[in-house]
Every structure is written in C-alpha cells, then in structure tokens.
Backbone as a printed PyTorch tensor [residue, N CA C, xyz], in Angstrom:
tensor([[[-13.8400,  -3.9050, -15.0940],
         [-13.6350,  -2.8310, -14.1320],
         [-13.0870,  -3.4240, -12.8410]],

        [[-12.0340,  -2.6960, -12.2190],
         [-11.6050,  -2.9180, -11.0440],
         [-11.9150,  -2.2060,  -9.4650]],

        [[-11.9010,  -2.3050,  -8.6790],
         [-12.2450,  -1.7070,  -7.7890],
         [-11.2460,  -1.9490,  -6.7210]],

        [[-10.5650,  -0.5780,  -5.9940],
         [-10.1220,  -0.6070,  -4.6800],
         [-10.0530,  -0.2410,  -3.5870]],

        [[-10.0330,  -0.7650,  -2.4850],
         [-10.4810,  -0.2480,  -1.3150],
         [-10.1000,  -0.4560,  -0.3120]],

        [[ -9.6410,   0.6290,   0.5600],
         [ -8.6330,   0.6670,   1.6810],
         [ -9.3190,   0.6850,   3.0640]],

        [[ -9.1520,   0.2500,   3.9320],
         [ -9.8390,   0.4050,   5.5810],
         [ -8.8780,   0.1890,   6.5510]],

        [[ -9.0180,   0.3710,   7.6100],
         [ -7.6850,   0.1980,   8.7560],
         [ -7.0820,   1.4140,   8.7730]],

        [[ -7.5550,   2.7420,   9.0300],
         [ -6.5810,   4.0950,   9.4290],
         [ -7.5920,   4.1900,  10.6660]],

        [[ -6.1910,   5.0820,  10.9910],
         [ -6.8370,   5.6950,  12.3910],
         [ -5.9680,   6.6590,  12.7800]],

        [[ -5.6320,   6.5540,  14.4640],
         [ -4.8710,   7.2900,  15.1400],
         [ -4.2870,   6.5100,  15.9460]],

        [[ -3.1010,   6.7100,  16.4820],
         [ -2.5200,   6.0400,  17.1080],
         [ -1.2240,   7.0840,  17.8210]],

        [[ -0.3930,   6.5230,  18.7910],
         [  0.7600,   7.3050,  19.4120],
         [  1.7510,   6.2620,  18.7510]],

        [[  3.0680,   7.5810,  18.8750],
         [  3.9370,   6.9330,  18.4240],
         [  4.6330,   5.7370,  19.1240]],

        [[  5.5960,   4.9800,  17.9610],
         [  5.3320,   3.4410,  18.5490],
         [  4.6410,   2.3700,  18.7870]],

        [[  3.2930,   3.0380,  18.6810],
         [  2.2660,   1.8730,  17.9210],
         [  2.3660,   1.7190,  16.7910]],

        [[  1.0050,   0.3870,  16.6080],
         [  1.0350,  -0.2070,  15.0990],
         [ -0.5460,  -0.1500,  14.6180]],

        [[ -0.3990,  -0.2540,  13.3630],
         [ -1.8220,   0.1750,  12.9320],
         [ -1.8140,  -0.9070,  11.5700]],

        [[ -3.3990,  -1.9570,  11.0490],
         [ -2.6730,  -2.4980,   9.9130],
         [ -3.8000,  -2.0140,   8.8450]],

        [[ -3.2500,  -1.5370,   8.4310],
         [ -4.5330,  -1.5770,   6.9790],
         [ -4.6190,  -2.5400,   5.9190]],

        [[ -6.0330,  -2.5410,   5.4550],
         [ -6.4860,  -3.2730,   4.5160],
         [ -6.7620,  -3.1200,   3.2730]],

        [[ -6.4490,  -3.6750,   2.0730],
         [ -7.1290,  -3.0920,   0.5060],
         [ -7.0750,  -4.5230,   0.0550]],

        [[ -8.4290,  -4.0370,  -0.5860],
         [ -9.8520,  -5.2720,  -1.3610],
         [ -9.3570,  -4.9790,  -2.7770]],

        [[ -9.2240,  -6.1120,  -3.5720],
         [ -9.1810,  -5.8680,  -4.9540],
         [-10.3240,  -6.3670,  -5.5790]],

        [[-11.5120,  -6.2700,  -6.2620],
         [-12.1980,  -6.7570,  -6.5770],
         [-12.4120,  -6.5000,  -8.1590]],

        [[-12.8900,  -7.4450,  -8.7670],
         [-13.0460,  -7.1140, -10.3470],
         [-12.2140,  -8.5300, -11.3450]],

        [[-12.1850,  -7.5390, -12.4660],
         [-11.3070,  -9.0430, -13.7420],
         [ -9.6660,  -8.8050, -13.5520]],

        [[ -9.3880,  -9.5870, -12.9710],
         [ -8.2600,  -9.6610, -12.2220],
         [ -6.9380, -11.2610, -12.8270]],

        [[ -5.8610, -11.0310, -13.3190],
         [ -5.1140, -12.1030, -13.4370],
         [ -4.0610, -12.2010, -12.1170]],

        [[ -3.6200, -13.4450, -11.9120],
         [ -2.4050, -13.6530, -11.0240],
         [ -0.7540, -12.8320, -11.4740]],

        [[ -0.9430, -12.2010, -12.6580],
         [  0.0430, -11.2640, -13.1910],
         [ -0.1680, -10.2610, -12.4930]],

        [[ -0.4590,  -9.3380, -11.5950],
         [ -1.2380,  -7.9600, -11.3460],
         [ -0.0850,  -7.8220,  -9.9660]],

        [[  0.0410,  -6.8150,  -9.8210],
         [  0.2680,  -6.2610,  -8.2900],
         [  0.0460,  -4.9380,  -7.8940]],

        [[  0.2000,  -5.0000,  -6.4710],
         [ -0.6070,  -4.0690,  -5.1030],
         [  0.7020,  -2.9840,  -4.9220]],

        [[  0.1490,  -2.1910,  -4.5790],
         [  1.0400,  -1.0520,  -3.9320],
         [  0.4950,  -0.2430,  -3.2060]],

        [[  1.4710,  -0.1020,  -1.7870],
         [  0.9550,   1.5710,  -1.0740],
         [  1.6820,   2.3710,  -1.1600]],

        [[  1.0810,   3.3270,  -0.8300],
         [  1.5760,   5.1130,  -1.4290],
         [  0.6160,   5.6440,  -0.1380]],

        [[  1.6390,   7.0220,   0.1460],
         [  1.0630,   8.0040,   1.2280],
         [  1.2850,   9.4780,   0.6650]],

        [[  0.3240,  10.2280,   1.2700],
         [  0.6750,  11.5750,   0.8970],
         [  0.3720,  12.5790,   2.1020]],

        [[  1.1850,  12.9530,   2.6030],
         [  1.0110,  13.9270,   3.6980],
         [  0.4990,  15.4450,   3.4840]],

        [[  0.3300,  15.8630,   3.9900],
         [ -0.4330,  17.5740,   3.6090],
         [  0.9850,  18.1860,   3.2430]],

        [[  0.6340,  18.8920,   1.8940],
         [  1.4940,  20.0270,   1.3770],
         [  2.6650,  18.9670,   0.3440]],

        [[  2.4420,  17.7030,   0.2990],
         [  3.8320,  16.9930,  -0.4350],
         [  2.9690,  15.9210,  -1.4490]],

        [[  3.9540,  15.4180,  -1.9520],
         [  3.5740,  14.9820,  -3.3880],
         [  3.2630,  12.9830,  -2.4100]],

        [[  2.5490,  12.6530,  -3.4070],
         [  2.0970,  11.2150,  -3.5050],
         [  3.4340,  10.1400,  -2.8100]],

        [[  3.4720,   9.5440,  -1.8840],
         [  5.0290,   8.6660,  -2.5380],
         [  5.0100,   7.2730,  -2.3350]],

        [[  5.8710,   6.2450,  -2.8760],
         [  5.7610,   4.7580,  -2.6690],
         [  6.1150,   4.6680,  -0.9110]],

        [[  5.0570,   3.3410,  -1.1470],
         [  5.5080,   3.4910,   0.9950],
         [  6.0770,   1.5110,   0.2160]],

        [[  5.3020,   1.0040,  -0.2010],
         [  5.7620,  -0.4830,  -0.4680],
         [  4.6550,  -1.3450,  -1.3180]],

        [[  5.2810,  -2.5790,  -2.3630],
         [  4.5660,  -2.9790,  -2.6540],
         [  4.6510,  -4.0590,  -3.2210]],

        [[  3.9210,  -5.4040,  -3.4020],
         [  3.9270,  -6.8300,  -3.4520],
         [  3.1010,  -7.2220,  -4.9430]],

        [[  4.3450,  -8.2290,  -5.5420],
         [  3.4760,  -8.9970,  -6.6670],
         [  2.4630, -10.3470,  -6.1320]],

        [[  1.5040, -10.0180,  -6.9970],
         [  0.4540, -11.2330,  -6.5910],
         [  1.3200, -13.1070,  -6.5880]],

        [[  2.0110, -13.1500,  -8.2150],
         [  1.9330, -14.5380,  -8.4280],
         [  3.0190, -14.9300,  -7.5370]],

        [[  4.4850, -14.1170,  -7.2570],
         [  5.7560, -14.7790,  -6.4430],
         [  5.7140, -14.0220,  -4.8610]],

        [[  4.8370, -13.3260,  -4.7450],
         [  4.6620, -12.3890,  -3.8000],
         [  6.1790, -11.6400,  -3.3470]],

        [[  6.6120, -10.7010,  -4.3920],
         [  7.9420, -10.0920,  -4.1800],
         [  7.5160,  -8.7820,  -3.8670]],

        [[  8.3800,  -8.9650,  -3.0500],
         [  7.8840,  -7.2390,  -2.3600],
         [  9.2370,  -6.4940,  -2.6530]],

        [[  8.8080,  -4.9910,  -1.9900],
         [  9.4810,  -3.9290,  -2.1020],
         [  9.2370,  -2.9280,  -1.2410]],

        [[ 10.2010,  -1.7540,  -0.7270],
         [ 10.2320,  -1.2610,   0.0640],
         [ 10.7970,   0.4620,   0.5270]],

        [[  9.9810,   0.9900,   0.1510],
         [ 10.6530,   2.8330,   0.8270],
         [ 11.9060,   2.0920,   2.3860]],

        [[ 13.0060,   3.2270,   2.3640],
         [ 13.9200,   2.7510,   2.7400],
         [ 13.5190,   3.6900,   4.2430]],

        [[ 12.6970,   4.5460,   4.0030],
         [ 12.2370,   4.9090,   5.3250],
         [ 11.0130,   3.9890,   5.9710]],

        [[ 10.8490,   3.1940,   5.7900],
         [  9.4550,   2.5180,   6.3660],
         [ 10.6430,   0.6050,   6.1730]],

        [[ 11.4780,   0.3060,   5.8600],
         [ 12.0840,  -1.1470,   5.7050],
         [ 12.2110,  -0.8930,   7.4340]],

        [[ 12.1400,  -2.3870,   7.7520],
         [ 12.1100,  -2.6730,   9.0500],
         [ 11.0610,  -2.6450,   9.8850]],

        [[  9.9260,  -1.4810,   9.4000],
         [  9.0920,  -1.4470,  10.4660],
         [  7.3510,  -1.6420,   9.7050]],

        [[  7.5990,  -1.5710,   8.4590],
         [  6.1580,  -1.9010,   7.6370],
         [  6.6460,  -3.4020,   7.2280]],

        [[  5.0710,  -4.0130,   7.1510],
         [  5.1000,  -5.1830,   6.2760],
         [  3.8730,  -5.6930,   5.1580]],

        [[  4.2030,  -5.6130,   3.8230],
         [  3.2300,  -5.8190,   2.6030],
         [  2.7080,  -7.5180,   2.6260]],

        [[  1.9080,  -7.8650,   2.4010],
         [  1.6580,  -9.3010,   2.8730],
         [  0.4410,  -9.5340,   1.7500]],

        [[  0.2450, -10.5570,   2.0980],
         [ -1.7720, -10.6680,   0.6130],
         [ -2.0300, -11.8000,   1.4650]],

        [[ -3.3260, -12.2830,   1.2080],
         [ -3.9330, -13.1920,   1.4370],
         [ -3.8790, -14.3480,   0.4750]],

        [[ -3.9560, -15.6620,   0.4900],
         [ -4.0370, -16.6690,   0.0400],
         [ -4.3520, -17.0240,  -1.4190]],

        [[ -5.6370, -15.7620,  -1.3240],
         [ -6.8680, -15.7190,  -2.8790],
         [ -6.1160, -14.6440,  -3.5930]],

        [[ -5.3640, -13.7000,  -2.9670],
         [ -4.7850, -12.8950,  -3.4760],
         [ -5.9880, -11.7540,  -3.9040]],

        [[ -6.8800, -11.3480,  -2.8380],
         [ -7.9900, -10.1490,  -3.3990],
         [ -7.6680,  -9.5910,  -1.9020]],

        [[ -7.0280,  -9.5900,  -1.1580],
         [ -6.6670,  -9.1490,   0.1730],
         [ -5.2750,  -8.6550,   0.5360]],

        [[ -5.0280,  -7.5510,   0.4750],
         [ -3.5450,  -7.0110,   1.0050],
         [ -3.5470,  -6.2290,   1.9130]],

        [[ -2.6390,  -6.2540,   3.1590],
         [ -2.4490,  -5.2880,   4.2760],
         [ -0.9310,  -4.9350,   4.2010]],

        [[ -1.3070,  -3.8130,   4.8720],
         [  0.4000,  -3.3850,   5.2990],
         [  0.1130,  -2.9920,   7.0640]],

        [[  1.0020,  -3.7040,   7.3390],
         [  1.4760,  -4.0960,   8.9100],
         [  2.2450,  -2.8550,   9.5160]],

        [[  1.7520,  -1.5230,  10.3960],
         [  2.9790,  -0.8250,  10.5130],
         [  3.0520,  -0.8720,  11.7990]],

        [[  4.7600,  -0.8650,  12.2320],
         [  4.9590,  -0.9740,  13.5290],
         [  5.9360,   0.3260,  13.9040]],

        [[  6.1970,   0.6050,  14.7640],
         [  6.5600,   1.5850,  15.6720],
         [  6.4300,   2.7160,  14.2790]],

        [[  5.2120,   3.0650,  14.6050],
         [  4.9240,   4.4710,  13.7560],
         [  5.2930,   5.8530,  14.5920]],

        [[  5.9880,   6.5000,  13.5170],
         [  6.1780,   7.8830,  13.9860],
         [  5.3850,   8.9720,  13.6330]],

        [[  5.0710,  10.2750,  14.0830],
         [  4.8200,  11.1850,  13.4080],
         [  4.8180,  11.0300,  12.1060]],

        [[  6.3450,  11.5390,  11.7370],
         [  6.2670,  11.9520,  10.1290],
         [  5.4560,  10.7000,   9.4430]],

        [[  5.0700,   9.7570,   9.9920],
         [  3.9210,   8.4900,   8.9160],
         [  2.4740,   8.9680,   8.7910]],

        [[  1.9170,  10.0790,   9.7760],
         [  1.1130,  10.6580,   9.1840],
         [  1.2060,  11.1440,   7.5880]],

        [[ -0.1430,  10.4490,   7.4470],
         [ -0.7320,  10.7970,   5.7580],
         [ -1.9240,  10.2900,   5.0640]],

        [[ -2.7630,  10.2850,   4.2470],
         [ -3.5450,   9.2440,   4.0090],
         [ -3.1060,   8.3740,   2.8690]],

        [[ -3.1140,   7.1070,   3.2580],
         [ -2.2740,   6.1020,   2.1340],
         [ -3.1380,   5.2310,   1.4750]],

        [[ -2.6940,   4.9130,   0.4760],
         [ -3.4500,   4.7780,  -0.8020],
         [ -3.0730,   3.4030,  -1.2090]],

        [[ -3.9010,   2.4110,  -1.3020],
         [ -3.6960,   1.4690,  -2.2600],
         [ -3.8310,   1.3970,  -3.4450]],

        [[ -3.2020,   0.4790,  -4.4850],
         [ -3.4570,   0.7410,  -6.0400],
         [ -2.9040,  -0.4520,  -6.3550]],

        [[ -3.9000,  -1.0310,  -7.6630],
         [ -3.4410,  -2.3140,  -8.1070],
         [ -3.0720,  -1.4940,  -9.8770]],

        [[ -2.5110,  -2.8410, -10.2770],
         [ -2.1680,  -3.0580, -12.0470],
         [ -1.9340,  -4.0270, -12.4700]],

        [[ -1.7700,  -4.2940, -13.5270],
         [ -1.6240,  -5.6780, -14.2140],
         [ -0.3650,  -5.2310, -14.9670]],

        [[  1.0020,  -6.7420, -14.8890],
         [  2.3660,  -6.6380, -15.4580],
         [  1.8580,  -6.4370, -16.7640]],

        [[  2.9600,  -5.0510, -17.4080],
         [  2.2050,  -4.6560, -18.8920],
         [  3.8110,  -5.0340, -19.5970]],

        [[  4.4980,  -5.3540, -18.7450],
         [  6.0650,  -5.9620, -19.5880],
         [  6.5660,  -6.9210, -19.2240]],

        [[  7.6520,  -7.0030, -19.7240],
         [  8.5350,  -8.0060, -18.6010],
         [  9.4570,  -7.2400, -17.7800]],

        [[  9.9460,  -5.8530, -18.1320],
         [ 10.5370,  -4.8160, -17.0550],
         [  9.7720,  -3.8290, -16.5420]],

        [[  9.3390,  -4.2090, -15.4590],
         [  8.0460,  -3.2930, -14.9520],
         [  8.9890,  -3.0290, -13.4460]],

        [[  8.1680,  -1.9640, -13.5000],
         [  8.4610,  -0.9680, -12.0190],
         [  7.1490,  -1.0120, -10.6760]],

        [[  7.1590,  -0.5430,  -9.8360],
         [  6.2760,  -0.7880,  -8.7300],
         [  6.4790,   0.1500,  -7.8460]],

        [[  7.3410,   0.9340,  -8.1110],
         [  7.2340,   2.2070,  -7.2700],
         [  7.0990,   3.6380,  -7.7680]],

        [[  6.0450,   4.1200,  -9.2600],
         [  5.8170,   5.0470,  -9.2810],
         [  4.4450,   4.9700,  -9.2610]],

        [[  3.8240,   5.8270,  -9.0930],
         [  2.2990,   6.7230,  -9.3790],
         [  2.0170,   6.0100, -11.0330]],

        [[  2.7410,   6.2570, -11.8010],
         [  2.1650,   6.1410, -13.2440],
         [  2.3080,   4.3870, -13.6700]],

        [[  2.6390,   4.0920, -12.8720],
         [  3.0410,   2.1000, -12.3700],
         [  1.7700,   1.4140, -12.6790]],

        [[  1.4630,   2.2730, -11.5740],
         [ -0.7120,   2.0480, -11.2700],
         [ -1.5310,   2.0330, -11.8810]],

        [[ -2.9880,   1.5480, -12.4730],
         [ -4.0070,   1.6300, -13.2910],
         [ -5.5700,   2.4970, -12.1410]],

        [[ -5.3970,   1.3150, -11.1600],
         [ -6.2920,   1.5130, -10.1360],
         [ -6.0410,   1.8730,  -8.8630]],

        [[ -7.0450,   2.6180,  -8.2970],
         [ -6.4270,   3.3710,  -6.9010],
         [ -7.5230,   3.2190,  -6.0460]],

        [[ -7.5520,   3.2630,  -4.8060],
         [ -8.4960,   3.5790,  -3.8170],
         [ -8.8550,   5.1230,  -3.3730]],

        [[ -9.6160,   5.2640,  -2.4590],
         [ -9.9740,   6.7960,  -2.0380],
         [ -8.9810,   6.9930,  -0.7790]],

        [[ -8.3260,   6.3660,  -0.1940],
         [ -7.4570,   6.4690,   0.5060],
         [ -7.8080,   6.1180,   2.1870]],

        [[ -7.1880,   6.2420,   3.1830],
         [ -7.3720,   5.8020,   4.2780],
         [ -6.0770,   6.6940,   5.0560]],

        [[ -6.6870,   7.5100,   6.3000],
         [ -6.0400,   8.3530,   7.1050],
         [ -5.3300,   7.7060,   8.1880]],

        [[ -3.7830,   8.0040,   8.1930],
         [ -3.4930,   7.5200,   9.7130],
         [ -2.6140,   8.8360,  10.1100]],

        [[ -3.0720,   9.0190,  10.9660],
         [ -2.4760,   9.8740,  12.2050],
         [ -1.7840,   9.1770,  13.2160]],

        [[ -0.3740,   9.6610,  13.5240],
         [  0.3120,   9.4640,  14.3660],
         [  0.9670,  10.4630,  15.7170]],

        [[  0.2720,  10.3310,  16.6740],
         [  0.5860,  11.9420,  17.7340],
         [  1.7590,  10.8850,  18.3270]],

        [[  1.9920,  12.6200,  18.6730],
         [  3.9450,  12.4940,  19.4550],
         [  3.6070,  12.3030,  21.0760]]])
C-alpha cells in the first residue's frame, strides 16, 4: 500500500509564491513517478507538472512553465512544487499522485497515468 500526502496550501496575493509538499510513503521502486494536478471549482482535474524519480525528468502545463518548479528530495519520498508569481486563475486545490512505470512508453500527464493520489491541498490566490 501506498500513501500520499500533500501540505503547503494557503493564500497568498498575486505574485507571490507558495511551495507545496507531497510524502510518498509505502513499497515503492526508483521506477515510480510524482505528479501535480489542480482542479478549480466547476472544471475538470488537470496536469499542472510532473517528475520521474530515477532521472528526475520533468514536465510541464504550458501555462504554469516558467513560473512552477517540480523538484524531489534526495531519498526520493519528498516532492514539492515551487510556485512563483501566482495568479488568480492558480486558484484550485492540487493534488499529488504517484505510480510506478507500467511500460516503456508511459505518459505523466493524465489522471488515468496515476495509481495513487492525495486528498489534496488548497491554494488561493486574491487579486
């Protein structure tokens, strides 16, 4: 069993930065990777960005490149995403989610990508 878990939302004005955190804990290989996802009120789930454990390759929503950053920790049971000059529309509560590579052509930016998810973490951004 895996477990995930997100911390670091809040509120903030726009142009600040806010970083959140997600814990991976459980039976875990160096094959596996992290992803965030946000969902704002009234809209569907969506990829915000997300990093493989073993080469640490990331990826990126083309609305958030430049100003988010996907990163892990050392042990690789620690991932944040770094956001800087947040706007409004980044209100949502965003979601971490791990999986383990189930091919050799694997994807990282859908919903059905994922095995495991967190309960999510709120950030608000006022104008």
């Amino acid at each position: 069993q895996v477990q995930v878990e997100e911390s670091g939302g809040g509120l903030v004005q726009a142009g600040g930065s806010l970083r959140l955190s997600c814990s991976v804990r459980g039976r875990t290989t160096s094959s596996w990777y992290t992803g965030w996802f946000r969902q704002a009120p009234g809209n569907g789930r969506e990829f915000v960005a997300s990093i493989t454990w073993s080469r640490g390759r990331t990826s990126y929503a083309d609305s958030v490149r430049d100003r988010f950053t996907i990163s892990r920790d050392d042990v690789k049971t620690s991932f944040y995403l770094q956001m800087n000059n947040l706007k409004p529309g980044d209100t949502a509560v965003y979601f971490c989610a791990a999986s383990p590579i189930r091919s050799v052509y694997y994807s990282t930016k859908t919903i059905e990508d994922y095995q495991y998810w967190g309960q999510g973490a709120q950030v608000t951004v006022s104008s």
